[in-house]
C-alpha positions in Angstrom: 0.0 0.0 0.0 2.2 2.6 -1.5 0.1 5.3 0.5 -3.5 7.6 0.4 -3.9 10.8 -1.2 -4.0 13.7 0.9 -5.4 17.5 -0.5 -3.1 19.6 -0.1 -4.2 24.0 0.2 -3.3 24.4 -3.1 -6.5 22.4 -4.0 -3.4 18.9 -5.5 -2.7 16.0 -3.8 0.4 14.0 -2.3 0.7 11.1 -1.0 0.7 10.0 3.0 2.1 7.3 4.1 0.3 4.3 5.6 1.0 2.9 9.2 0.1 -0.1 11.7 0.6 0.9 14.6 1.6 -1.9 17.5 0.7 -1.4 21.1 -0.1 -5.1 22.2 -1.5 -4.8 26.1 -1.3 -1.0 26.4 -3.7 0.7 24.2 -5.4 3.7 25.8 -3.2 3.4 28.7 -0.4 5.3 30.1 2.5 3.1 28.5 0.6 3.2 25.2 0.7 7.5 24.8 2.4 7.1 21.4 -0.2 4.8 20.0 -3.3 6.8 21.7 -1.6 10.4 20.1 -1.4 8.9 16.6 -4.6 7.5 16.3 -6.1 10.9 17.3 -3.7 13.1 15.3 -1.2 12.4 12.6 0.2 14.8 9.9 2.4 12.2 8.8 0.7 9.1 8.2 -2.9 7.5 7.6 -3.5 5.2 10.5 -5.0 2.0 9.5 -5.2 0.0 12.7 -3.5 -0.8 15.7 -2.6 -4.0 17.3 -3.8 -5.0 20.8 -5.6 -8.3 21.5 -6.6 -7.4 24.4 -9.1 -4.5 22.8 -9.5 -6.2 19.1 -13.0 -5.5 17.5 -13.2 -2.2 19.3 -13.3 1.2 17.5 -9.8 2.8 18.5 -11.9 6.5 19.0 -14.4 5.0 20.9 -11.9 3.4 23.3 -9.9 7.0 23.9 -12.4 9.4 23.7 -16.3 7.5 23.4 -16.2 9.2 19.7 -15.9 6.7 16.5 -13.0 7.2 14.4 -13.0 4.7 12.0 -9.6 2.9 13.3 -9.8 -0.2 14.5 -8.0 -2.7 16.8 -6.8 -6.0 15.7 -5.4 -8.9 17.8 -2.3 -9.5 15.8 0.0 -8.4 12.8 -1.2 -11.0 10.5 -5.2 -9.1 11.0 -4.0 -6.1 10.6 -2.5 -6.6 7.1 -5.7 -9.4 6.0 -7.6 -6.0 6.7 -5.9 -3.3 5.3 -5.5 -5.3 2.0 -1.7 -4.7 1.2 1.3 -4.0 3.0 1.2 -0.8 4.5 4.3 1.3 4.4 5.0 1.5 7.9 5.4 -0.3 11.5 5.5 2.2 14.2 6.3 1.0 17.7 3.3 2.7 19.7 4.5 2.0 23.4 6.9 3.8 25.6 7.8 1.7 28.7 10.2 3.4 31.3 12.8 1.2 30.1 12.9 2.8 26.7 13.7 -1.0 25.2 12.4 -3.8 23.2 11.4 -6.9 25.1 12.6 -10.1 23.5 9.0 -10.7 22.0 8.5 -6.9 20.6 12.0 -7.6 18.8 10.0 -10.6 17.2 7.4 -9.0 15.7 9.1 -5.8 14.3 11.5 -8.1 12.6 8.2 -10.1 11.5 7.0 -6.5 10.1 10.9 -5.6 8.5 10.3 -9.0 6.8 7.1 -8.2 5.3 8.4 -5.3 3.0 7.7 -2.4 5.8 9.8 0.5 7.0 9.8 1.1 10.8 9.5 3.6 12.9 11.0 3.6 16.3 10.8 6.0 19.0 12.5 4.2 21.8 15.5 4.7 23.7 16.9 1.9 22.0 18.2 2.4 18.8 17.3 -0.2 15.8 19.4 0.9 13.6 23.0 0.6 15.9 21.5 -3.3 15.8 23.3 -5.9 13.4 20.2 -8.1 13.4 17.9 -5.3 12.4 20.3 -3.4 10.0 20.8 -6.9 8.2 17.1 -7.4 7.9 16.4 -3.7 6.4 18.8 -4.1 3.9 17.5 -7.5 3.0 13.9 -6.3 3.0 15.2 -2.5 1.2 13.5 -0.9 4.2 14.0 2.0 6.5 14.2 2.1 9.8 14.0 5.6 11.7 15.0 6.0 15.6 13.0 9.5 16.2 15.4 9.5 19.2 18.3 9.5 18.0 19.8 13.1 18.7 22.5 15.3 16.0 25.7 14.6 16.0 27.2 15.3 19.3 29.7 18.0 17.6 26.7 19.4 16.1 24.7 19.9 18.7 24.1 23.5 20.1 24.7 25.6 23.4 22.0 27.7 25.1 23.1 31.4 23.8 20.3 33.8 25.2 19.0 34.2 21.3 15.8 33.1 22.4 15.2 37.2 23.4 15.2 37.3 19.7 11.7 35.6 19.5 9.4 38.5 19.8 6.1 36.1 19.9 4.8 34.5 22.9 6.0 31.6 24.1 3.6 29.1 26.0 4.6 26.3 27.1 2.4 23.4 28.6 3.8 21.8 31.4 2.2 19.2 34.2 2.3 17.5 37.6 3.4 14.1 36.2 4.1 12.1 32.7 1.9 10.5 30.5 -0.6 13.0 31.9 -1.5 14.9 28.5 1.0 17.6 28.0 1.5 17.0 24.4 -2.4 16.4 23.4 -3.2 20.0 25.1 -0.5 21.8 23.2 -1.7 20.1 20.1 -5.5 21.2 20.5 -4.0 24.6 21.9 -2.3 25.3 18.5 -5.2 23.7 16.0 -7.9 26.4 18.4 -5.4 28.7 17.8 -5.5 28.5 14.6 -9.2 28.1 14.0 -10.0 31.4 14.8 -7.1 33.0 12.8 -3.8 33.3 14.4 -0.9 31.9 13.2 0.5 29.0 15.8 3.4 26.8 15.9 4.1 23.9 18.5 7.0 22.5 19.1 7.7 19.3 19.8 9.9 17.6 22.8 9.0 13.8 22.3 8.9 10.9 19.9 5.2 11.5 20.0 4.8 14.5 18.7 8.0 13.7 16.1 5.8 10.7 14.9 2.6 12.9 14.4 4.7 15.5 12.3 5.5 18.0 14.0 7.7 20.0 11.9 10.1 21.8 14.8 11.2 19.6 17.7 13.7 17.5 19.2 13.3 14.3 21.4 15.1 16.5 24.8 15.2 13.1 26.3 18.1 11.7 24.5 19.7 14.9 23.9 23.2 14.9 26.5 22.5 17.3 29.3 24.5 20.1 28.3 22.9 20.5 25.2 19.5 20.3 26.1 18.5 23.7 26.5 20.7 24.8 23.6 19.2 22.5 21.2 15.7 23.6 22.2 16.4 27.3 21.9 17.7 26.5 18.5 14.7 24.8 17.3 12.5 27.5 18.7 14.4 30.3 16.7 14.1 28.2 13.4 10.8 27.8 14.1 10.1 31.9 14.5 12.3 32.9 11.9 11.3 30.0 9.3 7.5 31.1 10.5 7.2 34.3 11.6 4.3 32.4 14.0 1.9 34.8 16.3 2.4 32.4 19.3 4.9 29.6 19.7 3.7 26.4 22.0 6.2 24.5 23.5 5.2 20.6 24.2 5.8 19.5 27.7 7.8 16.3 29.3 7.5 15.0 32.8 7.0 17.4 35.8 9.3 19.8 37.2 8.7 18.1 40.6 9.5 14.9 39.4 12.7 13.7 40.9 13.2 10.6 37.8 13.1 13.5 35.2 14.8 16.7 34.6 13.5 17.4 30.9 11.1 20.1 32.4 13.8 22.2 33.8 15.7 21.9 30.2 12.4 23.4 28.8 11.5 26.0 31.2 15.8 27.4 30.6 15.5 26.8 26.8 12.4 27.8 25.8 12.7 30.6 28.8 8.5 30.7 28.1 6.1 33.9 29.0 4.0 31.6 30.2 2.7 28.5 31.5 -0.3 26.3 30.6 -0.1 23.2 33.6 -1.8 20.1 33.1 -3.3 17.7 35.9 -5.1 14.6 36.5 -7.4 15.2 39.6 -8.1 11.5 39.4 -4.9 10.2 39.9 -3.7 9.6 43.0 -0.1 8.2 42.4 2.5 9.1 39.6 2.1 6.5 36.9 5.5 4.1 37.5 5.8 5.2 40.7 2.7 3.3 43.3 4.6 4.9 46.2 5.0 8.5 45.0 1.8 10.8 46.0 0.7 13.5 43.1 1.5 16.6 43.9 -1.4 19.3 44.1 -1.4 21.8 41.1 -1.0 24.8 43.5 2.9 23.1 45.0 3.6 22.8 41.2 2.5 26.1 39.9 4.5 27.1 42.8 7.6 25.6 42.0 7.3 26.8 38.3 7.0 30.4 39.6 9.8 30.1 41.9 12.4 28.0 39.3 11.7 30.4 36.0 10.7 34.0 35.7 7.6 32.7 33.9 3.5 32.8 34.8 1.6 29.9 34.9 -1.7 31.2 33.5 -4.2 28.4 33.6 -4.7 24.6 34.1 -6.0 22.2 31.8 -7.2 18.5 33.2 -6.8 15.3 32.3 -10.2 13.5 32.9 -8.7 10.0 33.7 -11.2 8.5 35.9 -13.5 10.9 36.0 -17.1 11.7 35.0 -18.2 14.8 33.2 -19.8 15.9 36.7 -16.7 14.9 38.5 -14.8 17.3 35.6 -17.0 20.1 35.9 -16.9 20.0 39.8 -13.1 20.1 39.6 -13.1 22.7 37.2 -14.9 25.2 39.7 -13.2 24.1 42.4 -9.7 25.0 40.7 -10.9 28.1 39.3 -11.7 29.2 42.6 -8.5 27.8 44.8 -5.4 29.0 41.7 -7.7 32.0 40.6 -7.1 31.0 36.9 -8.9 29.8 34.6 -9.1 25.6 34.0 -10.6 23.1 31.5 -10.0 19.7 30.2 -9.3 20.2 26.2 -11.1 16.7 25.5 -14.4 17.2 27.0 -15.0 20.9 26.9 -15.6 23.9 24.4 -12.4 24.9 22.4 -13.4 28.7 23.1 -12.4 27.9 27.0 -8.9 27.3 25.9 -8.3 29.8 23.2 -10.4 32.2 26.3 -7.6 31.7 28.5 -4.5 32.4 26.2 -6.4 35.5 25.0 -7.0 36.8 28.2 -3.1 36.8 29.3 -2.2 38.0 25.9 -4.7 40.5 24.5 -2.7 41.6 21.7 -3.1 38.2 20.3 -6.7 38.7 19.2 -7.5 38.0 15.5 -8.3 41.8 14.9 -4.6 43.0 15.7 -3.3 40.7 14.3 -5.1 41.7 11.2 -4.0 45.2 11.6 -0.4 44.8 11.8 -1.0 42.8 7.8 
């Protein structure tokens, strides 16, 4: 399956590229965030299924979000491809387990996939391509395989140079209280309301996640060394103004500041050095995923420790809904609005206006109408 055509604005089409997407076990949970960001936005390739046998014959939409998509979920590789008809172009690894590698079984089946005539994509720790086994099989099967991870050359990488003054546009970035809490789907529906009602938006991307999707400016900060980090991010932002010339810049999120297993939230509050902060929260959950032991912090400690650690403003919250009813949402919601004194929504289950409300009442200048005058 060579790929689907795609309009284009200038009224042609090109082609997009067709993926499978594996998440055995993990679909629409916290390990599967890759696989449950794909199948609700991709610029870069046409879905056609994912694999998880422990969720086959449901509706991959309906699963995340009670809302049909038209994706499905198949038990194995094998009813994935009798479905789609032809080999798809790609096989994209849709987990990300804290240890960042491929059990012995996973390492089965993407060879399986390398075997049947299709590229991969890879955006774990672990690098396929720095693997004898898996180079020999892609240059067997004259496929590619891509490690989103895999950072620049380390004499190419860049040092934090204070440039990012240069980038006269607001700078936003969404931050929360732990991982896999939904950092990266909020700064994607932040930049598509955005740019439904007329301004001119770019996100950038800190994950494989967002990499995978298509974002076009972003880095994986994860594998990037240390020193680097909040060089290479202020680099990418700068492209991604000067390349643009955007009206607000949105800077995806990794981790939680207060986290002590990651530090990729500190690299991002020093290299994107944002004017402010959009922090997401579960209310519902009560420990941080990988972590049984380890107690959620409240948003008010975190907003707190954002304040303190960046000369930034954290100027609204947005939830995640895990476990939660739309009454349990809405009662959080006020009760947020009234403890912070900003303004709080959950992206998924509520009005676009509330978000795009709440960056256009910290930045007024960003209305649609100024814009329009500066033209």
């Amino acid at each position: 399956m060579a790929g689907q055509l795609q309009a284009r604005p200038d009224g042609e089409s090109e082609r997009i590229a067709t993926a499978i997407v594996y998440c055995e076990a993990n679909f629409a949970g916290i390990d599967g965030k890759t696989a449950n960001g794909l199948v609700r936005h991709s610029e870069k390739y046409k879905i056609l299924s994912v694999i998880d046998s422990e969720k086959a014959g449901l509706d991959t939409g309906m699963v995340l979000d009670d809302k049909p998509n038209g994706i499905p979920i198949h038990a194995t590789l094998a009813d994935s491809l009798l479905k789609a008809g032809a080999i798809p172009d790609y096989f994209i690894f849709g987990m990300a387990p804290s240890t960042g590698m491929l059990s012995a079984s996973e390492r089965g089946i993407v060879l399986q996939a390398i075997g049947l005539g299709m590229s991969v994509v890879n955006g774990l720790h672990e690098f396929l391509n720095d693997d004898p086994e898996f180079v020999a099989a892609s240059i067997t099967n004259d496929v590619k395989i891509i490690d989103v991870r895999r950072p620049r050359p380390t004499k190419a990488l860049r040092m934090f140079s204070g440039r990012i003054s240069d980038v006269t546009c607001p700078r936003i970035a969404v931050l929360g209280t732990d991982c896999a809490i939904g950092k990266r789907t909020t700064a994607t529906a932040l930049v598509g309301a955005l740019t439904d009602i007329g301004l001119k938006a770019v996100m950038i991307g800190t994950g494989q996640t967002g990499l995978i999707q298509g974002a076009r400016y972003g880095i994986a900060l994860d594998a990037v060394p240390s020193q680097f980090c909040a060089g290479e991010l202020e680099a990418t932002i700068i492209e991604a103004f000067e390349t643009e010339q955007p009206d607000v810049i949105v800077i995806e999120g990794q981790g939680a500041l207060s986290h002590p297993a990651f530090s990729t939230s500190s690299f991002i509050l020093r290299g994107s050095c944002p004017d402010a902060v959009v922090l997401q929260h579960a209310p519902g959950r009560v420990f941080r995923c990988d972590f049984d032991g380890m107690a959620m912090p409240s948003p008010a400690t975190e907003i707190n420790l954002i304040e303190t650690f960046a000369d930034t403003k954290v100027i609204g919250l947005t939830l995640n809904h895990e476990q939660m009813n739309f009454s349990e949402v809405s009662s959080a919601i006020a009760s947020y609005e009234g403890e912070l004194g900003i303004p709080t929504t959950d992206v998924l289950t509520r009005p676009a206006e509330h978000l795009v409300q709440m960056i256009l009442t910290a930045f007024p200048s960003l209305e649609p109408p100024h814009r329009a005058e500066r033209q």
